[in-house]
C-alpha positions as CSV (number, residue, x, y, z in Angstrom):
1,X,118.1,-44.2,8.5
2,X,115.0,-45.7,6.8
3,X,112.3,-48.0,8.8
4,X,111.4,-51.0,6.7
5,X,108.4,-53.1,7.6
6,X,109.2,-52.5,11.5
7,X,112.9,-53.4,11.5
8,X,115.4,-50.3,11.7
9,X,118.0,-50.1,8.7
10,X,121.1,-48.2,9.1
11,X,123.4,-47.2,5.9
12,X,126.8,-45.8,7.6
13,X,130.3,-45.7,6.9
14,X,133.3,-46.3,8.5
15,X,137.0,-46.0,7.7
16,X,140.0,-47.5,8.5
17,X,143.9,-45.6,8.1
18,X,146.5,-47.9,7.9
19,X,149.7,-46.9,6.6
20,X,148.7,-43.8,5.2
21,X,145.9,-44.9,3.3
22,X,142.1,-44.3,3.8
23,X,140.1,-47.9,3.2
24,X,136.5,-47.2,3.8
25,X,133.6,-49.5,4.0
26,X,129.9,-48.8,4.1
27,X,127.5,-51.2,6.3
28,X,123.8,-51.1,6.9
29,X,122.2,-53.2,9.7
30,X,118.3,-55.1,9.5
31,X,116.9,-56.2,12.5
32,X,120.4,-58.1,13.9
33,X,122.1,-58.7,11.1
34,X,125.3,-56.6,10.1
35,X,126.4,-56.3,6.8
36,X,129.6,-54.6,6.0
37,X,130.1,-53.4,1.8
38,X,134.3,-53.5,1.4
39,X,135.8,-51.5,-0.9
40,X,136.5,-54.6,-3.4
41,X,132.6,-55.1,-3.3
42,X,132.4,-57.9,-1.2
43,X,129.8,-58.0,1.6
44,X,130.1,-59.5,4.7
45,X,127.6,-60.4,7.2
46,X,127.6,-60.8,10.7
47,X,124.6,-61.5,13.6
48,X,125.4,-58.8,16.4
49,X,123.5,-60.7,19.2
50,X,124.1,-57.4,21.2
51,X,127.6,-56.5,20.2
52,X,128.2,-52.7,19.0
53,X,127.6,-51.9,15.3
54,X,130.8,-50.2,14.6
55,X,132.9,-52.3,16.3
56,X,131.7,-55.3,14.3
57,X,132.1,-53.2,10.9
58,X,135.4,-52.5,11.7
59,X,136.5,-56.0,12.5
60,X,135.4,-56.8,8.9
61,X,137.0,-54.1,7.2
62,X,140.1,-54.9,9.7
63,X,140.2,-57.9,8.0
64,X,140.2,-56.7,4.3
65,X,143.1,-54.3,4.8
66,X,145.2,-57.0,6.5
67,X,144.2,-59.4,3.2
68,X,145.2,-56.7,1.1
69,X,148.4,-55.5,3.1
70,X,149.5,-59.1,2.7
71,X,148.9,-59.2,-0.8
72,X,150.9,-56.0,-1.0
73,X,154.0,-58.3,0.4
């Protein structure tokens, strides 16, 4: 965790197994704003407005490995 001009900042990971594959993304949050680093290098951002970190990450990464399951198909 670092402290950046008084706002908290978070750099985490999370990961995702879907079908026997490991998809991983990294997020960080500053002040109430999510941002979520997919394995393709696309970053998505979302304001929490109180809802839990990781469950907000892992809607967005959710959402890559469904684009990319599709893709697959």
């Amino acid at each position: 965790m670092q402290i950046e001009k008084g706002n908290l900042k978070m750099d985490e990971e999370i990961t995702l197994e879907h079908e026997g594959i490991n998809y991983t993304a990294t997020y960080s949050v500053f002040g109430d704003t999510l941002t979520v680093y997919l394995p393709n290098g696309e970053a998505r951002s979302t304001e929490l407005r109180g809802l839990p970190v990781e469950s907000a990450a892992l809607v967005h990464l959710k959402g890559y490995v469904r684009t990319v399951t599709l893709k697959q198909n």
